[in-house]
C-alpha positions as CSV (number, residue, x, y, z in Angstrom):
1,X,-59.9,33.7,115.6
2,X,-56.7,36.0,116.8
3,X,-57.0,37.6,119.9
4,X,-55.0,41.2,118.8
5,X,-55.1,42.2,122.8
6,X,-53.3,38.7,123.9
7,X,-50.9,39.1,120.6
8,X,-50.1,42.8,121.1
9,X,-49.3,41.6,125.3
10,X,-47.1,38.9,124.1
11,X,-45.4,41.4,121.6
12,X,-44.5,43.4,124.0
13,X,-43.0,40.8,126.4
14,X,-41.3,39.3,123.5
15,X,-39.8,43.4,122.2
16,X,-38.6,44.2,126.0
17,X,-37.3,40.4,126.5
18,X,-34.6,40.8,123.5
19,X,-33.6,44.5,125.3
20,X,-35.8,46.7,122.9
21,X,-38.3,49.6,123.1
22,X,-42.0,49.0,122.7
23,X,-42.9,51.7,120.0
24,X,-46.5,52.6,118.8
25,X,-45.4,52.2,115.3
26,X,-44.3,48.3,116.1
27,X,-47.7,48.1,117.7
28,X,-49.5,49.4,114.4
29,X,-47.5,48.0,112.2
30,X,-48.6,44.5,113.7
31,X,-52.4,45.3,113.8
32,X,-52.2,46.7,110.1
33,X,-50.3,43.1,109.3
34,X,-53.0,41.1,111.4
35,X,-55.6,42.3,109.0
36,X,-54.0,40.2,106.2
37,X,-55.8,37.3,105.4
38,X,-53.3,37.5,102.1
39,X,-49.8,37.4,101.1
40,X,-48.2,40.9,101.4
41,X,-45.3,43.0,100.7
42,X,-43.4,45.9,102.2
43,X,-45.3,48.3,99.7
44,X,-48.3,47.1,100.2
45,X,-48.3,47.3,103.8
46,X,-46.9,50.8,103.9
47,X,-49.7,52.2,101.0
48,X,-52.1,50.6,103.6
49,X,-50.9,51.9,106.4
50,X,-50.3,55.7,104.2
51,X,-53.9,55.2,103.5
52,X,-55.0,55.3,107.1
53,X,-52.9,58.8,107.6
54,X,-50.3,57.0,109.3
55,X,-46.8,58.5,109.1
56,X,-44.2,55.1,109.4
57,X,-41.8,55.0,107.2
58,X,-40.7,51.9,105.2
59,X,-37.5,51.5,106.6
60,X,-39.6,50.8,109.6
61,X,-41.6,48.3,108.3
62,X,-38.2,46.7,107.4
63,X,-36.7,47.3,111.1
64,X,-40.3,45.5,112.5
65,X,-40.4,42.6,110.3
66,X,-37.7,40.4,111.0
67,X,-38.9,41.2,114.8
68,X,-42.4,39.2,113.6
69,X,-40.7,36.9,112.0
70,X,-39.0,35.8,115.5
71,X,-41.9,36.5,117.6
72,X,-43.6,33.9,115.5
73,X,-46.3,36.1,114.0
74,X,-45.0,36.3,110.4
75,X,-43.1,34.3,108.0
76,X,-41.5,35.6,104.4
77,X,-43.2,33.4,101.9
78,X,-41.1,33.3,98.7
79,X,-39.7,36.0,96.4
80,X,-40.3,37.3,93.3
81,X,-38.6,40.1,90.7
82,X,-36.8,41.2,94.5
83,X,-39.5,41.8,96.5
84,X,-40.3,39.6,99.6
85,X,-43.7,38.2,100.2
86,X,-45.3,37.6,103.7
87,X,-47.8,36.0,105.3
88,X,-49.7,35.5,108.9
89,X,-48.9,32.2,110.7
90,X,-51.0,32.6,113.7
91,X,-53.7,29.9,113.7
92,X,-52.3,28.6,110.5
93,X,-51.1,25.2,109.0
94,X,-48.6,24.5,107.1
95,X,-49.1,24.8,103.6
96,X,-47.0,25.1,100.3
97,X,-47.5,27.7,97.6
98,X,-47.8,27.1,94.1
99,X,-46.6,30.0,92.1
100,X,-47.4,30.7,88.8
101,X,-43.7,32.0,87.0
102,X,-46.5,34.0,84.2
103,X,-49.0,36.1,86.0
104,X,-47.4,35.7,89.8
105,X,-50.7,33.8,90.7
106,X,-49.9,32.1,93.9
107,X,-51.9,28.9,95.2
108,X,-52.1,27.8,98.8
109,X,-52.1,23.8,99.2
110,X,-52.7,22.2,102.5
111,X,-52.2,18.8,102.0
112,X,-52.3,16.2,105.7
113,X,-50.1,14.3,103.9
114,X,-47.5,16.3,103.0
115,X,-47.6,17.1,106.5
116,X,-47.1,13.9,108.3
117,X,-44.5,13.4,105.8
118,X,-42.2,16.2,106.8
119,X,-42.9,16.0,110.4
120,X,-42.1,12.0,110.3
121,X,-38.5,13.0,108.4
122,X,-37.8,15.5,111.1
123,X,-38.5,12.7,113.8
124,X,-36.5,10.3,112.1
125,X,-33.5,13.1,111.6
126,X,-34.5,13.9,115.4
127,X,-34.6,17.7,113.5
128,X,-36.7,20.2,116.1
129,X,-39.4,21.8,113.4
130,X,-40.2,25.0,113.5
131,X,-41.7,26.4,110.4
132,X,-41.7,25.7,107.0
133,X,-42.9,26.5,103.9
134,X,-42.7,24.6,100.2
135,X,-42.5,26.9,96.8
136,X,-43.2,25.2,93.8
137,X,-42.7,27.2,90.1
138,X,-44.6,26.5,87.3
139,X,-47.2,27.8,85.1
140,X,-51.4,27.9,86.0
141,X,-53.9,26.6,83.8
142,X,-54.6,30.1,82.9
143,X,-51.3,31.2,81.4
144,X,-50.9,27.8,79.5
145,X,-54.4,28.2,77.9
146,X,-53.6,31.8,77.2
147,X,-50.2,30.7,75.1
148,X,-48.1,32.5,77.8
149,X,-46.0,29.4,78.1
């Protein structure tokens, strides 16, 4: 379970540590991008946040994302046809995505394995982890049975 109240106070330690202003649009940008259980994108996030009467503009949304990306909130997923993809990291493991090139289906996999393998190569490499995410391409089941591929 997030606690919003202990994210938004370590936001705002992390904003004023790196010499910036706390703004309420950061603030609601962040809850509106808490309520994500999904990968997202810029547009849908600012529709969202439209939808709600909220006046933020777009380039905001850019100027506030590579701030959760830092703070360790948010993470950009993969990209397709030039838009960016996101996705909450708080209270989640690591995972690859399986993304169907056809229909843009994408498939979370959370496999321990995988796992231990990539944090035993980084121990061996002496490599200090941080994040990471795994994109594989191909086609779904769906697509192939529908004679897309």
């Amino acid at each position: 379970m997030i606690d919003i109240s202990e994210i938004l106070e370590n936001f705002r330690a992390f904003i004023k540590s790196k010499g910036l202003k706390y703004t309420p649009e950061r603030e609601e940008i962040l809850i509106e991008i808490l309520k994500y259980k999904d990968h997202f994108d810029v547009d849908e996030l600012h529709m969202e946040l439209k939808k709600k009467g909220s006046k933020i503009s777009k380039a905001s949304i850019y100027r506030t994302l590579p701030l959760l990306i830092e703070a360790g909130y948010i993470q950009e997923v993969y990209k397709q046809e030039g838009r960016a993809y996101y996705e909450v990291v708080i209270n989640k493991l690591p995972h690859l995505h399986f993304i169907c090139i056809k229909c843009k289906k994408v498939e979370e996999i959370i496999d321990p394995k995988l796992i231990e393998l990539i944090q035993e190569h980084a121990k061996k490499k002496e490599f200090h982890l941080l994040s990471y995410h795994l994109e594989i391409f191909g086609t779904c089941l769906e697509c192939r049975k529908g004679g897309m591929v």
